[in-house]
PQR file of N, CA, C, O and H, with PARSE charges and radii, in Angstrom:
ATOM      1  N   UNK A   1     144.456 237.835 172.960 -0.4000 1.5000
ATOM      2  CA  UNK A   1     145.555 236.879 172.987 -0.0000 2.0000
ATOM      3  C   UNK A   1     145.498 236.020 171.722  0.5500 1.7000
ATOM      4  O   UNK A   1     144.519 236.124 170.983 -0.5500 1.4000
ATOM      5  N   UNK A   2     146.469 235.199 171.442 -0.4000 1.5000
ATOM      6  CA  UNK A   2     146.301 234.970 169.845 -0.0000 2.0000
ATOM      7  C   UNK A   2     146.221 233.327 170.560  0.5500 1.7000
ATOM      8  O   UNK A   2     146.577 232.923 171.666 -0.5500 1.4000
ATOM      9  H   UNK A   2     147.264 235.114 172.042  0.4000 1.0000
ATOM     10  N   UNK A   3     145.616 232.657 169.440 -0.4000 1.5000
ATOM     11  CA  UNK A   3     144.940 231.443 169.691 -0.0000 2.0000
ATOM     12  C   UNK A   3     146.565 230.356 169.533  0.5500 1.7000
ATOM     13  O   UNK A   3     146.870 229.549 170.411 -0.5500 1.4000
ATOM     14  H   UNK A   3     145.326 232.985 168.541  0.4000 1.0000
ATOM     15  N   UNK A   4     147.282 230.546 168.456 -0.4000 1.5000
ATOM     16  CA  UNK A   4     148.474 230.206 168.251 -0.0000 2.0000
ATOM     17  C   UNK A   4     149.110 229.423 169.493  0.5500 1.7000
ATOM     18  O   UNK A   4     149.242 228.246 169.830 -0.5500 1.4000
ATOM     19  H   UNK A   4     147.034 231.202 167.743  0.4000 1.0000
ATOM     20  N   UNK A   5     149.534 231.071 170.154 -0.4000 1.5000
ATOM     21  CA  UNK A   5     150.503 230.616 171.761 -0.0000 2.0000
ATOM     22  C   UNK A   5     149.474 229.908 172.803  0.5500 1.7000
ATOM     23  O   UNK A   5     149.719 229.079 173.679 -0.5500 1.4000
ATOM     24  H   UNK A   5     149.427 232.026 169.881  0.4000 1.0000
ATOM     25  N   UNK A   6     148.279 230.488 172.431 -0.4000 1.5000
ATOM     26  CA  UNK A   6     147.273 230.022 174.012 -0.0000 2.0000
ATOM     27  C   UNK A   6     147.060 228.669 173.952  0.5500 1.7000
ATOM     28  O   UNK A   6     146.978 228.110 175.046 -0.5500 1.4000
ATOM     29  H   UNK A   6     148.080 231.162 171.719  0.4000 1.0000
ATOM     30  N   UNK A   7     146.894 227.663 172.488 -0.4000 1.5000
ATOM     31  CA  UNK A   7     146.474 226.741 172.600 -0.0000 2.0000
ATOM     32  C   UNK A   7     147.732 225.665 173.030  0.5500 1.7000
ATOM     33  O   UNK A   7     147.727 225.068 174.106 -0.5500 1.4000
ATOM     34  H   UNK A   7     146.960 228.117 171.600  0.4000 1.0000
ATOM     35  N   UNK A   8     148.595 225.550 172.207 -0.4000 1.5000
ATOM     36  CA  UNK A   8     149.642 224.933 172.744 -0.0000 2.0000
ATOM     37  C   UNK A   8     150.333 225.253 174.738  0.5500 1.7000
ATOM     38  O   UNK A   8     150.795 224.581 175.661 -0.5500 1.4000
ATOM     39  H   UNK A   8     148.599 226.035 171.333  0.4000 1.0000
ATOM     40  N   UNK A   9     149.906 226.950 174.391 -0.4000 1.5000
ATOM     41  CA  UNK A   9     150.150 227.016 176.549 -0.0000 2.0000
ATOM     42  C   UNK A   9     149.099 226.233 177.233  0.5500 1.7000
ATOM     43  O   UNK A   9     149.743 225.317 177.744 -0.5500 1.4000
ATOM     44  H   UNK A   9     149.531 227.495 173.641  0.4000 1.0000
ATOM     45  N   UNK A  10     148.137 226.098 177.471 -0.4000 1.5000
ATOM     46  CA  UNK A  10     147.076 224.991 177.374 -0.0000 2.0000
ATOM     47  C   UNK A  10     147.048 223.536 177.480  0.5500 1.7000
ATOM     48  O   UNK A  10     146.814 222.835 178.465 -0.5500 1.4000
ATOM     49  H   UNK A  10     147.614 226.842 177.056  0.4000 1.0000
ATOM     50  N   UNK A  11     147.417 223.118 175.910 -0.4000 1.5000
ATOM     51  CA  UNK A  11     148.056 221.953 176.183 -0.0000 2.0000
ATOM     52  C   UNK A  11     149.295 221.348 176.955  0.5500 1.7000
ATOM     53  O   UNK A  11     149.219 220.204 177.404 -0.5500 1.4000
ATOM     54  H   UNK A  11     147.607 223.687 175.110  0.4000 1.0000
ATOM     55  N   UNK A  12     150.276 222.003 177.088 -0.4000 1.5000
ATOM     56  CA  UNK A  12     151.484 221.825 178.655 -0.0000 2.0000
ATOM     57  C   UNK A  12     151.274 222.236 179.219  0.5500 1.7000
ATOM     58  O   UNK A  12     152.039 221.925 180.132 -0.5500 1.4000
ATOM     59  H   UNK A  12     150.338 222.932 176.722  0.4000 1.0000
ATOM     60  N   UNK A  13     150.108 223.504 179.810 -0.4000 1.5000
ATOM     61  CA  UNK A  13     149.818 223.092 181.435 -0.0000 2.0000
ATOM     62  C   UNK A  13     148.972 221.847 181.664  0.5500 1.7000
ATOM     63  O   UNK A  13     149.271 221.112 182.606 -0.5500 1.4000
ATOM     64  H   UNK A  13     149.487 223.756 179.068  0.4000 1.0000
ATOM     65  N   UNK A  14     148.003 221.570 180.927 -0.4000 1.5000
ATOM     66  CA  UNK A  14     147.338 219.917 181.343 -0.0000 2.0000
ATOM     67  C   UNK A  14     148.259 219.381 180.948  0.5500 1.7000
ATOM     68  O   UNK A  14     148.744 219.184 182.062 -0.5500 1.4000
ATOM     69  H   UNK A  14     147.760 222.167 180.162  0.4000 1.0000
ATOM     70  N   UNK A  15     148.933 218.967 180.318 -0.4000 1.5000
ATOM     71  CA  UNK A  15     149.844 217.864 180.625 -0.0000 2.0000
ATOM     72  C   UNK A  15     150.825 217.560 182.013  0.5500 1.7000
ATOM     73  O   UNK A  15     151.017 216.603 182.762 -0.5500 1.4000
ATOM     74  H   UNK A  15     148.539 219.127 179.413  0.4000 1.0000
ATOM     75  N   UNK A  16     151.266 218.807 181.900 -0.4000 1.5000
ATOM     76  CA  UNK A  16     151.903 219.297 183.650 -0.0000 2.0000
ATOM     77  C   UNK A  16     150.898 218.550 184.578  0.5500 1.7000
ATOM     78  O   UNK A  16     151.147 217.522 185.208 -0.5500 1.4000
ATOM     79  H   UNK A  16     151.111 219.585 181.291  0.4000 1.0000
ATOM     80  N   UNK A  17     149.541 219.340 184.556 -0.4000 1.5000
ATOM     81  CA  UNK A  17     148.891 219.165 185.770 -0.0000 2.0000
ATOM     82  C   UNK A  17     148.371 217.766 185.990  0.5500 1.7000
ATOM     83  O   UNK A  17     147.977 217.422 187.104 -0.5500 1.4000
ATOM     84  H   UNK A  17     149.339 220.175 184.044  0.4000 1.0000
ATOM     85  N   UNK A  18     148.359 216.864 184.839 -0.4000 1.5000
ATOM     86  CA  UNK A  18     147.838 215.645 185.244 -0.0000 2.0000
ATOM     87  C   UNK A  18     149.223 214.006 185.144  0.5500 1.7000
ATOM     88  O   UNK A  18     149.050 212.788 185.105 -0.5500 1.4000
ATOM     89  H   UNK A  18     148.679 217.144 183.934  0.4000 1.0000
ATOM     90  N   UNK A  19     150.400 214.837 185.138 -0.4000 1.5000
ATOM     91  CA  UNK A  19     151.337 213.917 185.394 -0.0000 2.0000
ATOM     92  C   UNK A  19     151.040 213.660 186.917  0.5500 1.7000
ATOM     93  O   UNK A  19     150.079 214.329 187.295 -0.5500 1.4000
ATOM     94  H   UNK A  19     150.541 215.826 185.169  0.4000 1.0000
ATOM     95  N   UNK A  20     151.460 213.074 187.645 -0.4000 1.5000
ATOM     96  CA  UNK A  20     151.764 212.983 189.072 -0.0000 2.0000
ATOM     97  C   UNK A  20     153.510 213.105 189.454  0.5500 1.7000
ATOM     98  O   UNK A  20     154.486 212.597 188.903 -0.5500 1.4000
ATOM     99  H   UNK A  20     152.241 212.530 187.337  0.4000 1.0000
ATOM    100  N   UNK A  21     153.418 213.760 190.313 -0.4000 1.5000
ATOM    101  CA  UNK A  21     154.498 214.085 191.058 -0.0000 2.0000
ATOM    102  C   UNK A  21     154.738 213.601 192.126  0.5500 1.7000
ATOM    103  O   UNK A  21     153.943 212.950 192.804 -0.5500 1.4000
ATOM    104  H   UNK A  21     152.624 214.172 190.761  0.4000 1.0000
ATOM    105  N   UNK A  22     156.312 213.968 192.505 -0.4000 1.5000
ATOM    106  CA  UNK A  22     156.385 212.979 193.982 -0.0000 2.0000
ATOM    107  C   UNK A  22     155.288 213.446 195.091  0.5500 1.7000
ATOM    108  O   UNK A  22     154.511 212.636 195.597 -0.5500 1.4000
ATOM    109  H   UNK A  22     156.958 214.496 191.955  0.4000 1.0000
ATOM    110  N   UNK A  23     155.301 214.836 195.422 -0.4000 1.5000
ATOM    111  CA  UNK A  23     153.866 214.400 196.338 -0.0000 2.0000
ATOM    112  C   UNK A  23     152.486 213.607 196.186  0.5500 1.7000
ATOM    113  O   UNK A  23     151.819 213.149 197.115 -0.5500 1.4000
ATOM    114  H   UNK A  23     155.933 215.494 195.011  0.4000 1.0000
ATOM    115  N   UNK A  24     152.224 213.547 194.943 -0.4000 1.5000
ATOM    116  CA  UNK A  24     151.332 212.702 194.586 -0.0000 2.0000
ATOM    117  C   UNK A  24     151.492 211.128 194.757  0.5500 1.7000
ATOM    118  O   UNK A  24     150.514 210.389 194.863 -0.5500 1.4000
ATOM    119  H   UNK A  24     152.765 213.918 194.189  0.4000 1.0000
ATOM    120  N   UNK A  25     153.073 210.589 194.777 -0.4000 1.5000
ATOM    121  CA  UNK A  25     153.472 209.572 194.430 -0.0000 2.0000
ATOM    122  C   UNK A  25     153.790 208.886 196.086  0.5500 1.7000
ATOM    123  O   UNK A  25     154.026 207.732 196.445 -0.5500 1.4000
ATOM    124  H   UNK A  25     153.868 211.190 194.691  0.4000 1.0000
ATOM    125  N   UNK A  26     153.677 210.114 196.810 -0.4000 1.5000
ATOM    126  CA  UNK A  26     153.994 210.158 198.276 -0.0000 2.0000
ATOM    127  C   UNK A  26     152.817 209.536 199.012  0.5500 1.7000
ATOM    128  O   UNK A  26     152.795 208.511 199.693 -0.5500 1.4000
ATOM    129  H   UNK A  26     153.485 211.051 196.519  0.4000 1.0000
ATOM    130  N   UNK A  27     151.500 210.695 198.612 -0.4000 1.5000
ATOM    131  CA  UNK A  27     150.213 209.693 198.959 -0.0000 2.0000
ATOM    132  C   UNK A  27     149.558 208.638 198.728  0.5500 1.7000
ATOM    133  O   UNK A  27     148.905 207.795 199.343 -0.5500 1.4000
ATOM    134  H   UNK A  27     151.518 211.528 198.058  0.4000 1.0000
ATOM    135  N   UNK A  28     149.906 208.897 197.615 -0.4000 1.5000
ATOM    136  CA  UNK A  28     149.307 207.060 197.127 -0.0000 2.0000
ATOM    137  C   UNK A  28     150.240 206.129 198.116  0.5500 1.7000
ATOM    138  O   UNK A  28     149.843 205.354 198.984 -0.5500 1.4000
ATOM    139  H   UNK A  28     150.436 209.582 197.115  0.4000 1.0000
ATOM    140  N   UNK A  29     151.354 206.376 197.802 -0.4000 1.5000
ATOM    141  CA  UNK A  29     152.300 205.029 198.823 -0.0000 2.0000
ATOM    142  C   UNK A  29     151.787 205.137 199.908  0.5500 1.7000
ATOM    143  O   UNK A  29     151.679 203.944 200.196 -0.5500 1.4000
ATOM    144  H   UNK A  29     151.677 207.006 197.096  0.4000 1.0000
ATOM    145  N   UNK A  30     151.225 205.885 201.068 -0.4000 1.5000
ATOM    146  CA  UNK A  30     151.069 206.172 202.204 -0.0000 2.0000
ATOM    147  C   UNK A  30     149.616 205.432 202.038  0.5500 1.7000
ATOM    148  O   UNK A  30     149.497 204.534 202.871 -0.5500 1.4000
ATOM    149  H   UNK A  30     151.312 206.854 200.834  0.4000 1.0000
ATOM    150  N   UNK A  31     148.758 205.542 201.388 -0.4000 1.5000
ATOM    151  CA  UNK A  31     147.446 205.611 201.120 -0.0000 2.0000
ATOM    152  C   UNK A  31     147.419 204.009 200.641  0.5500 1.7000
ATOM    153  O   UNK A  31     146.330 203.487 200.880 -0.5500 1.4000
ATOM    154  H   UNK A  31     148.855 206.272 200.711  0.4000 1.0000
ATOM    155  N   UNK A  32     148.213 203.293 200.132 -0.4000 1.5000
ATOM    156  CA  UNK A  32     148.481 202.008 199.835 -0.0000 2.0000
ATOM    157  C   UNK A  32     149.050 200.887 200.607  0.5500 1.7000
ATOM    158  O   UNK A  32     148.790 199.694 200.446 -0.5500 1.4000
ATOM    159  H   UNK A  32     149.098 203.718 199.939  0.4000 1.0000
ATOM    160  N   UNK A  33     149.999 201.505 201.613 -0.4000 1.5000
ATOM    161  CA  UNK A  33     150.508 200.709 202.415 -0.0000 2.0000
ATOM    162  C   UNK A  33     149.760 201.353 204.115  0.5500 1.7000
ATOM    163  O   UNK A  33     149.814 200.627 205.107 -0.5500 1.4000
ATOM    164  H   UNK A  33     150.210 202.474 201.744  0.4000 1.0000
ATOM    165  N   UNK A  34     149.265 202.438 204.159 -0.4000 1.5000
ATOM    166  CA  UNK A  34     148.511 202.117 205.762 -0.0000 2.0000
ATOM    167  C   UNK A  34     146.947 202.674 205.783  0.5500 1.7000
ATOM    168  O   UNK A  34     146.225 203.158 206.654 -0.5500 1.4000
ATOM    169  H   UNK A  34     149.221 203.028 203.353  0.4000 1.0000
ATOM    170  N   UNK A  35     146.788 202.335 204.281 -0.4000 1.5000
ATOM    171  CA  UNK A  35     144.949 202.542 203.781 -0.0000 2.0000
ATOM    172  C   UNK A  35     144.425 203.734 203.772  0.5500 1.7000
ATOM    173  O   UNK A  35     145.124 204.691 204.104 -0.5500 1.4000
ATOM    174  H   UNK A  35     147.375 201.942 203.573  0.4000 1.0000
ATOM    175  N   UNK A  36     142.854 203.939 203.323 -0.4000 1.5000
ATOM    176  CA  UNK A  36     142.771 205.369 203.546 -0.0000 2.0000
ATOM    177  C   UNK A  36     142.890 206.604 204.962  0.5500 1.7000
ATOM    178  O   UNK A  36     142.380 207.701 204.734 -0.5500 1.4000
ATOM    179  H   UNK A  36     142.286 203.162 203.053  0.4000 1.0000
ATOM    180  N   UNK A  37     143.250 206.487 205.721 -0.4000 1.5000
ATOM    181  CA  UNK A  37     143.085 206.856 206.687 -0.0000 2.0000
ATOM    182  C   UNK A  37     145.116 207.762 206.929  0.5500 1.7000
ATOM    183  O   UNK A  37     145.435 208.898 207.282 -0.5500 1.4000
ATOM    184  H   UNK A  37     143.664 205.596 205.906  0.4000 1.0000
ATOM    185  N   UNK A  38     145.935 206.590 206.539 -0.4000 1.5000
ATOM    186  CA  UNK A  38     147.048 207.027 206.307 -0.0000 2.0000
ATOM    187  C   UNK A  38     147.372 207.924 205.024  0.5500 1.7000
ATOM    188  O   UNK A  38     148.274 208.758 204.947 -0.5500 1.4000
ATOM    189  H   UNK A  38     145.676 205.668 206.252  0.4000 1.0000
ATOM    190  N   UNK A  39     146.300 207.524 203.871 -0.4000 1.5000
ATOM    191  CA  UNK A  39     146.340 208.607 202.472 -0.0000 2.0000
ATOM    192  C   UNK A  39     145.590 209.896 202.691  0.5500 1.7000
ATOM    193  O   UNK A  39     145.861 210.901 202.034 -0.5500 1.4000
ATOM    194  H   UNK A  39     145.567 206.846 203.934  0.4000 1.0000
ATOM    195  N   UNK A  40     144.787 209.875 203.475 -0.4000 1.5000
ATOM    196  CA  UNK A  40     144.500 211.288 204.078 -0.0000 2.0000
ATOM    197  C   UNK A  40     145.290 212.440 204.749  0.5500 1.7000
ATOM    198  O   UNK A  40     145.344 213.663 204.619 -0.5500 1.4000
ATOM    199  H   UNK A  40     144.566 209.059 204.009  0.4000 1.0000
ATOM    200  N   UNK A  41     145.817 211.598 205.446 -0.4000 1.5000
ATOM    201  CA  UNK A  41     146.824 212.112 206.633 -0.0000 2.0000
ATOM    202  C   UNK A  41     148.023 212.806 206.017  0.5500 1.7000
ATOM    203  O   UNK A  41     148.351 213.907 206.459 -0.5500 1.4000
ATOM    204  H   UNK A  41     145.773 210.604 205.553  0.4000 1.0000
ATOM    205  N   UNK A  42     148.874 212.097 204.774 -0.4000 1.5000
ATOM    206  CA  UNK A  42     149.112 212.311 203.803 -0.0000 2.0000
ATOM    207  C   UNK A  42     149.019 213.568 203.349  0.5500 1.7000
ATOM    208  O   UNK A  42     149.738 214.521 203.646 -0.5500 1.4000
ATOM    209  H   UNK A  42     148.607 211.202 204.415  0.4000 1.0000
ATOM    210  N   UNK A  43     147.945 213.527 202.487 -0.4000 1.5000
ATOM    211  CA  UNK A  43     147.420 214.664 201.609 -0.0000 2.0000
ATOM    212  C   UNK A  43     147.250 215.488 202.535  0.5500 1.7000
ATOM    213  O   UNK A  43     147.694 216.527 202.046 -0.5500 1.4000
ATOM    214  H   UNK A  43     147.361 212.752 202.245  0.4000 1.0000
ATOM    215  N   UNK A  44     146.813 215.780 203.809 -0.4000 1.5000
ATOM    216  CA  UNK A  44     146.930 216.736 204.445 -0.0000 2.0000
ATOM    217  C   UNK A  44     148.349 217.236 205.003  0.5500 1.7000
ATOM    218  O   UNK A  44     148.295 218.328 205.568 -0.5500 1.4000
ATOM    219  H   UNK A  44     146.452 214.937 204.207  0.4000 1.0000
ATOM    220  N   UNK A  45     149.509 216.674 204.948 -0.4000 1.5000
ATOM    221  CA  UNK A  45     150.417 216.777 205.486 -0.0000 2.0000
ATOM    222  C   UNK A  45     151.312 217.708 204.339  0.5500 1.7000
ATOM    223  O   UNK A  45     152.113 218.601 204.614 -0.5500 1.4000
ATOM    224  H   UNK A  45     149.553 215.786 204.489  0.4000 1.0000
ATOM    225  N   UNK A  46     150.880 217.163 202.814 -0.4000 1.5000
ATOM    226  CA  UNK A  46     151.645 217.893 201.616 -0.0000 2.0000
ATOM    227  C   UNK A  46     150.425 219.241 201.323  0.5500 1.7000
ATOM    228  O   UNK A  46     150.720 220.189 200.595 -0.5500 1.4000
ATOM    229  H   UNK A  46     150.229 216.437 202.591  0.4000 1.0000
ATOM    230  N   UNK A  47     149.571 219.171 201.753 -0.4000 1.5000
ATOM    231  CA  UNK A  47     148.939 220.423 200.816 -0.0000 2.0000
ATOM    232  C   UNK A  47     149.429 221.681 202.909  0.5500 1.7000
ATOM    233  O   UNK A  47     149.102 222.864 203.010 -0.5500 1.4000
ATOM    234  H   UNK A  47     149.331 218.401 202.344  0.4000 1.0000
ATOM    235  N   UNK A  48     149.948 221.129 203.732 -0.4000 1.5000
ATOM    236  CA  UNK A  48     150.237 222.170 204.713 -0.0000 2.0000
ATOM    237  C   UNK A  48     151.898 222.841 204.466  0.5500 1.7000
ATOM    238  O   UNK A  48     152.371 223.845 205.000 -0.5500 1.4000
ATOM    239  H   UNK A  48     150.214 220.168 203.650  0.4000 1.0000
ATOM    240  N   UNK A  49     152.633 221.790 203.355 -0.4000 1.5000
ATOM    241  CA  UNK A  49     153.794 221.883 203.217 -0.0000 2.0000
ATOM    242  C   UNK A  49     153.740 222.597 201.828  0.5500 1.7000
ATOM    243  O   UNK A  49     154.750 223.116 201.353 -0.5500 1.4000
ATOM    244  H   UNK A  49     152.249 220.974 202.921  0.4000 1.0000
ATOM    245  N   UNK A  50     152.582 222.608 201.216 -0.4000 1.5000
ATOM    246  CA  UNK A  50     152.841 223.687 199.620 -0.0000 2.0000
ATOM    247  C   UNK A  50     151.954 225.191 200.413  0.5500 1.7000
ATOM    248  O   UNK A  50     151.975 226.257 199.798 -0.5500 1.4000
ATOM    249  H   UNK A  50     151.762 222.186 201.601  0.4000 1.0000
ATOM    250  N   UNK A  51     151.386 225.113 201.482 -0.4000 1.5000
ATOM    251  CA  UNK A  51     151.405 226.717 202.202 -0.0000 2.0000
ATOM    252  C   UNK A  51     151.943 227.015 202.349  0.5500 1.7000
ATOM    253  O   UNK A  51     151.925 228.174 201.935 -0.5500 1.4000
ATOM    254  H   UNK A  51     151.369 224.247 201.981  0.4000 1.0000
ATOM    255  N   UNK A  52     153.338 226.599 203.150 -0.4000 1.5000
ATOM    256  CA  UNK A  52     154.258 226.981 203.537 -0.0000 2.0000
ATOM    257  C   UNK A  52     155.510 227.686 202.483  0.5500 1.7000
ATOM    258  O   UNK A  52     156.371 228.485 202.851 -0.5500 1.4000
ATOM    259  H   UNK A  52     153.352 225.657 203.486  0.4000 1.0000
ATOM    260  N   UNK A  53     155.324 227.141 201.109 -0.4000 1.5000
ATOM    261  CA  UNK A  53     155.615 227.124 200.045 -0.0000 2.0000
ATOM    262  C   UNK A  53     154.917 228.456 199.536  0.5500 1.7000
ATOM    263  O   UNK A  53     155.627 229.450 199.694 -0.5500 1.4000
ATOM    264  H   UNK A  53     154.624 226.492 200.810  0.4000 1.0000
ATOM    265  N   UNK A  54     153.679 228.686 198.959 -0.4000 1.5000
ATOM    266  CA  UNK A  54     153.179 229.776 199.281 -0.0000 2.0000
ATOM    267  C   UNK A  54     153.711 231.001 199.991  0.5500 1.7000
ATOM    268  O   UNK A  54     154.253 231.934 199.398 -0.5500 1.4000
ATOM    269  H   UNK A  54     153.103 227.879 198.831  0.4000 1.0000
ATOM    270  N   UNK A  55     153.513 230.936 201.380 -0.4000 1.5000
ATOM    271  CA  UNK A  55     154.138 231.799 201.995 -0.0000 2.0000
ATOM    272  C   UNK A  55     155.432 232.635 201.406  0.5500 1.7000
ATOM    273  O   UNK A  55     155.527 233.792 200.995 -0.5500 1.4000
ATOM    274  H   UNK A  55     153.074 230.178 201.862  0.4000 1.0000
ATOM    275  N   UNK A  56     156.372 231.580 201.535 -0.4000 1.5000
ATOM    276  CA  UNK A  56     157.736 231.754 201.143 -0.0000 2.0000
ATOM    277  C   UNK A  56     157.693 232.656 199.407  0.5500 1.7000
ATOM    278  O   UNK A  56     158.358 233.646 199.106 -0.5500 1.4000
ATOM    279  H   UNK A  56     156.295 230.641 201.869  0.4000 1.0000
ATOM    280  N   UNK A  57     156.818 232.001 198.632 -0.4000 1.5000
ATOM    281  CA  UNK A  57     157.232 232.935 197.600 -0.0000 2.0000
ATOM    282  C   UNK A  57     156.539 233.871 197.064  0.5500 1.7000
ATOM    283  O   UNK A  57     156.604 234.249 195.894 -0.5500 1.4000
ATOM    284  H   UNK A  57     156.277 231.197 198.877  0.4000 1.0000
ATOM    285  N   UNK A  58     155.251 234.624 198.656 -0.4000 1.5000
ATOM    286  CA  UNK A  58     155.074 235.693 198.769 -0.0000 2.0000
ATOM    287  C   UNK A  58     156.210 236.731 199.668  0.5500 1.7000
ATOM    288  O   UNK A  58     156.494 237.920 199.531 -0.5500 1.4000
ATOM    289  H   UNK A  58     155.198 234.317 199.606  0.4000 1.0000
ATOM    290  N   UNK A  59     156.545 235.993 200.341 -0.4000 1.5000
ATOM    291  CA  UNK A  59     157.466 236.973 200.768 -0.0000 2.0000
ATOM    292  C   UNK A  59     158.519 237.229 199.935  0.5500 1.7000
ATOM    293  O   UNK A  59     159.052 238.322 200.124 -0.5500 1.4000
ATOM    294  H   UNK A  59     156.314 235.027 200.453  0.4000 1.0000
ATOM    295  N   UNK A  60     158.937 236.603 199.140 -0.4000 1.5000
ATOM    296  CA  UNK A  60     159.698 236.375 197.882 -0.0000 2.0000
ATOM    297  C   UNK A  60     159.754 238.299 196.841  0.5500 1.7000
ATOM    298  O   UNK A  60     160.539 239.128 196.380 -0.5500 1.4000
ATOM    299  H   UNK A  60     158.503 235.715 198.986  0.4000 1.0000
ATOM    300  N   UNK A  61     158.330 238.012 197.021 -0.4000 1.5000
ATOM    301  CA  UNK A  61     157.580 238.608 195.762 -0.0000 2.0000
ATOM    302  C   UNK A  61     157.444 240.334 196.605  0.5500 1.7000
ATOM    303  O   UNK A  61     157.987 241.371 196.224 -0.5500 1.4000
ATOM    304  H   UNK A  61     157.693 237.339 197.396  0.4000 1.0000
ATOM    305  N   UNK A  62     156.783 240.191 197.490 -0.4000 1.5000
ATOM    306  CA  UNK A  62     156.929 241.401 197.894 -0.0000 2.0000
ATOM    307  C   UNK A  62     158.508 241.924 198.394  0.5500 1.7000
ATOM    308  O   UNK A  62     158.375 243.061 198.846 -0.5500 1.4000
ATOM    309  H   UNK A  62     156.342 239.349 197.799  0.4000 1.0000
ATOM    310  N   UNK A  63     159.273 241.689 198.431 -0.4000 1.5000
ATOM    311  CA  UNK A  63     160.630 241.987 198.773 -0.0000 2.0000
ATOM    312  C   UNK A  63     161.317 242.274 197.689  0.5500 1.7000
ATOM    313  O   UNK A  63     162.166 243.160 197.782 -0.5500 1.4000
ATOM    314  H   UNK A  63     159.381 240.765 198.064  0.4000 1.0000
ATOM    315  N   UNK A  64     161.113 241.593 196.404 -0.4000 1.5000
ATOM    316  CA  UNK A  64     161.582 242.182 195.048 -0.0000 2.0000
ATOM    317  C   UNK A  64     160.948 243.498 194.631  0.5500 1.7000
ATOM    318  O   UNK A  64     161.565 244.379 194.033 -0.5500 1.4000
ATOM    319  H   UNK A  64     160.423 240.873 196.329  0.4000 1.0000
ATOM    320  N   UNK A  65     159.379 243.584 195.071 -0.4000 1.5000
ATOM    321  CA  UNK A  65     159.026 244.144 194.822 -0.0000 2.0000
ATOM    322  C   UNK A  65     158.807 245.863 195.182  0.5500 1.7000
ATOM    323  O   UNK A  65     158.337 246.898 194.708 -0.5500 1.4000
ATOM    324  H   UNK A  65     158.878 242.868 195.557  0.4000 1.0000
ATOM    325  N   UNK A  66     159.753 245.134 196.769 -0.4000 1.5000
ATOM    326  CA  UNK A  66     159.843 246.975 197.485 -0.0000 2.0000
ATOM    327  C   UNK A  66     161.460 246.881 196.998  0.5500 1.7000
ATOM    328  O   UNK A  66     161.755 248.051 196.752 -0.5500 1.4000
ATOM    329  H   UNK A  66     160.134 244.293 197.153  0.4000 1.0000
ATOM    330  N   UNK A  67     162.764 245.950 196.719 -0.4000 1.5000
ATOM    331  CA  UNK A  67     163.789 246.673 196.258 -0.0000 2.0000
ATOM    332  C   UNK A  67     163.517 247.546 195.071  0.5500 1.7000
ATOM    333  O   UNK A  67     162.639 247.484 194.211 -0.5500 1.4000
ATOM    334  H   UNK A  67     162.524 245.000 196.919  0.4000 1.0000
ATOM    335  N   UNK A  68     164.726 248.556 195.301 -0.4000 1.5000
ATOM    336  CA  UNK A  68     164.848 249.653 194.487 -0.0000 2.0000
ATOM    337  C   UNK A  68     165.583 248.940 193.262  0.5500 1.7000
ATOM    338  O   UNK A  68     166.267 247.917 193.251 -0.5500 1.4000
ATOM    339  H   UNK A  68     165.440 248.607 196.000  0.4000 1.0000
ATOM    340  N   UNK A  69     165.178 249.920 192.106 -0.4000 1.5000
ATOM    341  CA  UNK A  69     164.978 249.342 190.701 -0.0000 2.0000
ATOM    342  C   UNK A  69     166.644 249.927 190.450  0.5500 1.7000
ATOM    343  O   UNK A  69     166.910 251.090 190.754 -0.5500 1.4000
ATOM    344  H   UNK A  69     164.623 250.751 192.115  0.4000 1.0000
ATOM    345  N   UNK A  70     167.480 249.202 189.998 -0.4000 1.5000
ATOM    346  CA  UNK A  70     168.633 249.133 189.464 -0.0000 2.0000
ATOM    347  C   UNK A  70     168.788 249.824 187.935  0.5500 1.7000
ATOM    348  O   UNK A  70     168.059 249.652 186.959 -0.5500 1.4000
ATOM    349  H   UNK A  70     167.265 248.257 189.751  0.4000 1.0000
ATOM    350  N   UNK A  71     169.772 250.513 188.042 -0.4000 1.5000
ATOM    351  CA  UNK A  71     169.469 251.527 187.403 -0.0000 2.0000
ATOM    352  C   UNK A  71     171.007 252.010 186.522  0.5500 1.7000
ATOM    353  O   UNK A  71     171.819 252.609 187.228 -0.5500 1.4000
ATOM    354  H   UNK A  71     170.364 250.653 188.836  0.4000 1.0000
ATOM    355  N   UNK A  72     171.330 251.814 185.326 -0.4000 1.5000
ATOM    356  CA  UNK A  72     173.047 251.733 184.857 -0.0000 2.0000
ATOM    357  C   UNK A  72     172.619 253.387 184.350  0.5500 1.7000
ATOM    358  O   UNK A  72     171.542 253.875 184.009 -0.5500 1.4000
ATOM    359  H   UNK A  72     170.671 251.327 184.752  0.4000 1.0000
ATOM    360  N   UNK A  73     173.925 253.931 184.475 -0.4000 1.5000
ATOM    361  CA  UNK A  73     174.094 255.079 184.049 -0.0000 2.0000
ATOM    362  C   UNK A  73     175.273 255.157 183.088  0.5500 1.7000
ATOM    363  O   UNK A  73     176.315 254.508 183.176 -0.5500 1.4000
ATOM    364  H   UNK A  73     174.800 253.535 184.752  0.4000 1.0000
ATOM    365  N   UNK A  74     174.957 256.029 182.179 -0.4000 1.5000
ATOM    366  CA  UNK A  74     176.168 255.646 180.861 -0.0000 2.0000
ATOM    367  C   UNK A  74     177.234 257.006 180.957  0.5500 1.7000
ATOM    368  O   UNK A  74     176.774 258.107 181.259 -0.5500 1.4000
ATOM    369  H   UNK A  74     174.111 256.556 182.107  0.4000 1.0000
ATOM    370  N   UNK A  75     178.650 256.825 180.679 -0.4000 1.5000
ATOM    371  CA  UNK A  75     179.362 257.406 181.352 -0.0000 2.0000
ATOM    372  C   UNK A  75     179.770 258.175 179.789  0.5500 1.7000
ATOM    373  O   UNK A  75     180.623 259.061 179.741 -0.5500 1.4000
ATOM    374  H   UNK A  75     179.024 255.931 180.433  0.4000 1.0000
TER
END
């Protein structure tokens, strides 16, 4: 792989990964206004809702992956 593309791909996925997002922005509020016990509850409530997420874009993936390949024929 050439160092070029990898390093800059690299640098915007950490940047990506250490912004916070609304689920992130979800627990802290939860975790701030009914303490740790509610920021747990939280974080467990969004990491059962990105499985579900998961799920979905395996089934996604295998369903593209058994349609039949489209195919133009030139006349």
């Amino acid at each position: 792989m050439e160092w070029q593309v990898l390093v800059p791909f690299l640098l915007a996925v950490l940047a990506i990964q250490i912004t916070p997002g609304p689920g992130m922005l979800f627990i802290l509020a939860n975790g701030i206004a009914g303490g740790p016990r509610a920021g747990i509850a939280a974080a467990f409530g969004a990491a059962t809702g990105m499985l579900f997420h998961i799920a979905a874009a395996a089934g996604l993936a295998a369903m593209f992956q058994a349609a039949p390949r489209c195919t133009t024929r030139s006349a």
